[in-house]
N, C-alpha and C positions, 0 to 999 in steps of 0.2 A: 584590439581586434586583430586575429588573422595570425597572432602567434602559433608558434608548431608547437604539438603538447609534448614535444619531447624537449624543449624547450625551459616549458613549464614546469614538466613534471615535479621536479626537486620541493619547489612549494608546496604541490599538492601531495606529493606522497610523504615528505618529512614533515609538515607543518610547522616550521619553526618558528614557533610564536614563545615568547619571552614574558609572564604575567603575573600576578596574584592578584593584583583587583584591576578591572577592565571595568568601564563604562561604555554601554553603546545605545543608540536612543532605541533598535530593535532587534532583539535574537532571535533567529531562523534554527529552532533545533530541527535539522532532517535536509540532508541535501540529494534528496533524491528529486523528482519531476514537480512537486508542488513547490519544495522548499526552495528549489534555483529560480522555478516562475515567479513566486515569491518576491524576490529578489530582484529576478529582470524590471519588473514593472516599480520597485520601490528606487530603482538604482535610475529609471527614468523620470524618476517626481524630483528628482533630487533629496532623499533621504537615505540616514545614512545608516546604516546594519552590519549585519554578520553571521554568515551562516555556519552555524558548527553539525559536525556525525563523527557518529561514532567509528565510522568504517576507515579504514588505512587508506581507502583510493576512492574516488569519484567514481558512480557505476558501482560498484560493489553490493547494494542493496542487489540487482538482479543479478550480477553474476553469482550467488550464489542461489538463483532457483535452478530446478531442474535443466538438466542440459540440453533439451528437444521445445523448449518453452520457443512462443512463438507471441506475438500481439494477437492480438482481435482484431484489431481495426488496421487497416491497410495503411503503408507507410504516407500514402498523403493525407492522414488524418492525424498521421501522429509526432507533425511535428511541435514545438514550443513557442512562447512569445515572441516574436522576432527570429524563429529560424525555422524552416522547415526541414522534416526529416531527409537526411540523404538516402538517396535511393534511386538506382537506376531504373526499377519498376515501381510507379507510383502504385501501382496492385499487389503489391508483395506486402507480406507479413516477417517485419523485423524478428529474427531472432534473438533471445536473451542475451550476447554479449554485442549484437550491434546496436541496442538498447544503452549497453553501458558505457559505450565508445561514444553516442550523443551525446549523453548528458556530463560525460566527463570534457566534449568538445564544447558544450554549449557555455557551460561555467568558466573555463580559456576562454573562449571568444568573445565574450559579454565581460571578462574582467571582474568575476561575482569573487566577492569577497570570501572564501572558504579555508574553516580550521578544522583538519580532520584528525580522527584519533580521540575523538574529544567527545566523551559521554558525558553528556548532563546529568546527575546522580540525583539531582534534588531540585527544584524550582518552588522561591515562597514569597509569600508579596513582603514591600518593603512599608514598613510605618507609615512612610512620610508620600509613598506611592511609588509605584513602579514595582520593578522582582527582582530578585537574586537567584540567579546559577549557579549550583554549586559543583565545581568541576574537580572531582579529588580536593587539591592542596588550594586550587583558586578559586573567584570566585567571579563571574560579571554582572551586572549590574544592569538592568535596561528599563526603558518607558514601556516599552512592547516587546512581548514574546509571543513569535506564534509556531505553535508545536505542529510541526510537520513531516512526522515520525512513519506515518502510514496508515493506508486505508483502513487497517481490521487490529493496529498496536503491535507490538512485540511480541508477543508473549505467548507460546503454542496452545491449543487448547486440548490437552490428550484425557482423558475420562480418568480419574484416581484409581480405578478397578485396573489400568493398562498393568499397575505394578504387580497384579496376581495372575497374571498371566505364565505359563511356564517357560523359566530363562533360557530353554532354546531355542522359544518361538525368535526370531531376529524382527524389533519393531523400532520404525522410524516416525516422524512427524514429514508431511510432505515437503515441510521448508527442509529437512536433510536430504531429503531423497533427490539424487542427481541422475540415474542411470540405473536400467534393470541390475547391472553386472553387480552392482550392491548388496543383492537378493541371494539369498540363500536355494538348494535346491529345496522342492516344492510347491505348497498351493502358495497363491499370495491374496490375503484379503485386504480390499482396499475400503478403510470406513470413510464414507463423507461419498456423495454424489453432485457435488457442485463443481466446478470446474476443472480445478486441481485435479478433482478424485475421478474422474469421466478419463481426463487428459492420461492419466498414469495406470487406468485400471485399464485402457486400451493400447499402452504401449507395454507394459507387461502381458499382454496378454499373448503379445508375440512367441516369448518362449516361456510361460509359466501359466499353468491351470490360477484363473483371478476370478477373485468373485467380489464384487462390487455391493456395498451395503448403504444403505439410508434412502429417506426418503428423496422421491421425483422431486426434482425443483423446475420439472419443465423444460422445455427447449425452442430456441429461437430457431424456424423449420427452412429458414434459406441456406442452403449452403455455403459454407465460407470458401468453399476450391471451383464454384461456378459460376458462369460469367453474368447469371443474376444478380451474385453480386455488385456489377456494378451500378446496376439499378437500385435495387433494395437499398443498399450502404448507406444512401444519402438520405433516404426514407427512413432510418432506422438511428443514425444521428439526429435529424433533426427532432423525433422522437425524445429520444434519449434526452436530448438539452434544451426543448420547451414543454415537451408535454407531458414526461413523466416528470414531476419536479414536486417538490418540498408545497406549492401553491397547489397542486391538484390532487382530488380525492384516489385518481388512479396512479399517482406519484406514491401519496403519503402511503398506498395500502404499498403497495412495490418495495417503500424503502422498509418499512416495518417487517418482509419477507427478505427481504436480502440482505438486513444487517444481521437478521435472528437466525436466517435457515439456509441461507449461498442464493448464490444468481441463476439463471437458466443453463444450460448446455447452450452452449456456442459451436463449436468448432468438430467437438465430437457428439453424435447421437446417436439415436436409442438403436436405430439400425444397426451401426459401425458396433458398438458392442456386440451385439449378438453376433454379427457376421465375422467376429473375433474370437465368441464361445466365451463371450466373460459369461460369469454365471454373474445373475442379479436379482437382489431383494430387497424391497423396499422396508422390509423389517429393521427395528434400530438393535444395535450390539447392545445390549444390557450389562453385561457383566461377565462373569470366568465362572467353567464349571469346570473342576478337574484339570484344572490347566491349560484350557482351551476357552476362547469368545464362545458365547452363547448368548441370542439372540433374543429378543423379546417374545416370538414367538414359540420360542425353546429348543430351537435348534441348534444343536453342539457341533462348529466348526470345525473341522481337523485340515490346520493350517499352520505351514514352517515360516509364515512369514504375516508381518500386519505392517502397513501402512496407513497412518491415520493424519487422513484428509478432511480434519476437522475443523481447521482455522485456527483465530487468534483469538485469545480474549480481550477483549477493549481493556487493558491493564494501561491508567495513565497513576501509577504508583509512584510516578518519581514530581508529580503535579501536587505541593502542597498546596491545593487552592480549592476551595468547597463547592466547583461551577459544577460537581458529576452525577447523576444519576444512580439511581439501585441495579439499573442496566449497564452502569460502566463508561455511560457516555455521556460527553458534556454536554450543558445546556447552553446551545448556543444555535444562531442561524444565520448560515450563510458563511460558518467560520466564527461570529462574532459573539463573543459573550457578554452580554449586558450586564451581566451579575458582577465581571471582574475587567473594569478598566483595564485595555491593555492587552488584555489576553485575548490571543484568536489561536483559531486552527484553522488547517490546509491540509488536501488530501485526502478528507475522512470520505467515508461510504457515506453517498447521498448527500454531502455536504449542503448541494440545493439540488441538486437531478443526476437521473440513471448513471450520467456522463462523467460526472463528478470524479468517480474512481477509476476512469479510463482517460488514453490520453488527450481524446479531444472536446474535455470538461475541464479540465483540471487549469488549463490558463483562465478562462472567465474569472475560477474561483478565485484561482491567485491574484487577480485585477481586483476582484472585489473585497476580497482581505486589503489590499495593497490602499487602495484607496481611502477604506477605514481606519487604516491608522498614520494618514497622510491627513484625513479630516482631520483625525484627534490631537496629530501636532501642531496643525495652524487653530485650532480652537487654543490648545494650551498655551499656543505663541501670543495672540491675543491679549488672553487671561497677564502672562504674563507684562505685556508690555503696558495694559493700562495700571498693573499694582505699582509698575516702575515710574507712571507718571504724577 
């Protein structure tokens, strides 16, 4: 505790780890906010693990979203297990790189065991039970692995039609998009209207004609810059983490609409558009005609720029294990897959409630993964100590 991370650093940015076969009783692939929760709370039962990412530096998951990104939830909501977020206004809303300065502070300060640099390429269960990581040339070995990769996967979700588009339209995925200055001159169409696509299609709107496409996903109607908030906020957590949940009919309809179609408008609404001149259609982008988006309703777009604020696809392709759905996503609850000994997840949308994918959900969940395969070791320890007698 209380080391300087410049200190540290040399560990976490070189990762100099020495291996080809490694055993550990649990792998934390994903060291972003699930996977270090993860961790806190397994590092407090006394179990023992290791968290690998792919990323060069702690915090790098956000530093690489857009550069105006902000939280939802004000910074006294968003700290972790054991640490509350710094911040000299508990009413503020963290920005994207002071995001990434926590989480890289919070893994120095707790002593979380992390190897970075380090893409898990293949995960398959072991005969005799447990998994294998397959890391390039190495390989580790564990009782438990729980994928903690991110709320919505890897993997961008851009429509096949994007590649008949004409090549001097200039088109990004919102995970590339950091800053208008990006943009080419001209119109800019922004597909997707869920948070990302609200967020980016009103700060381009500043200096580029934008026209925002997909359907309403709705809007949560308190302001996030008025002092209602500080009323509402506590109303609208406690919401979020008992009443819309994975147990209730108004949960389960909520998660089935926000894993398949985005979340509500937060922060930006239908007002702030307009009084920005985004142009908006709830019509879906269909396909290209003549080298331009054209739209379901058959509207031909003439625009030098697309941003598609479409999301991820639930791609867990590097998961050889049969737990997943024709939807992509595991069969599991609460994290916990009953189908495969061992296996959990952390982080996912809705994991058990609204809260889940935000930051003051996402420790519960990690406790409760945590504890699950804290059960499962003293059940095996058990097992094992009466075949020894």
């Amino acid at each position: 505790m209380g080391r300087s991370p410049d200190a540290a650093r040399p560990l976490w940015s070189l990762a100099l780890w020495s291996m080809t076969t490694q055993h550990i009783e649990t792998l934390i692939v994903g060291a972003g906010q699930a996977g270090l929760s993860t961790g806190y709370h397994l590092q407090r039962m006394g179990r023992q693990f290791l968290i690998v990412d792919a990323n060069r530096r702690l915090g790098d998951n956000w530093r690489q979203h857009y550069d105006s990104l902000r939280l939802y939830s004000p910074a006294k909501y968003d700290g972790l297990p054991g640490m509350p977020f710094p911040s000299a206004d508990p009413w503020s809303y963290p920005a994207r790189d002071e995001v990434a300065a926590f989480l890289e502070r919070y893994a120095i300060d707790f002593d979380l065991p992390v190897r970075l640099s380090t893409r898990v390429d293949r995960l398959t269960a072991r005969a005799g039970g447990g998994y294998a990581a397959i890391i390039g040339d190495d390989t580790i070995t564990c009782d438990n692995v729980v994928a903690a990769t991110g709320t919505f996967g890897r993997t961008p979700n851009v429509p096949d039609f994007a590649a008949d588009l004409n090549p001097a339209i200039r088109q990004m995925h919102s995970s590339k998009y950091r800053r208008p200055g990006q943009l080419q001159s001209g119109a800019v169409l922004v597909v997707g209207a869920s948070h990302s696509g609200t967020d980016i299609a009103y700060e381009t709107a500043q200096t580029y004609e934008t026209i925002l496409c997909g359907r309403d996903c709705g809007q949560i109607p308190i302001r996030w810059d008025s002092r209602r908030i500080r009323i509402g906020f506590p109303i609208l957590v406690f919401a979020w983490r008992h009443i819309v949940t994975r147990r209730t009919p108004i949960g389960r309809k909520a998660m089935s609409h926000i894993r398949f179609h985005g979340g509500p408008m937060l922060r930006v609404k239908r007002d702030d558009l307009a009084a920005r001149g985004v142009r908006r259609s709830i019509a879906r982008v269909a396909g290209v005609r003549d080298g331009q988006p054209v739209l379901d309703d058959g509207t031909v777009l003439d625009v030098q720029n697309v941003v598609w604020a479409t999301g991820f696809k639930q791609v867990f392709d590097w998961i050889d294990v049969p737990v997943f759905g024709v939807d992509g996503w595991p069969r599991e609850y609460r994290g916990v897959c009953d189908e495969a000994a061992g296996l959990f997840f952390c982080g996912l949308s809705f994991q058990y409630s609204f809260s889940s994918m935000v930051f003051p959900g996402v420790g519960r969940d990690a406790q409760y993964v945590a504890r699950a395969i804290a059960s499962r070791a003293g059940i095996r320890t058990k097992i094992e100590q009466a075949a020894a007698s």
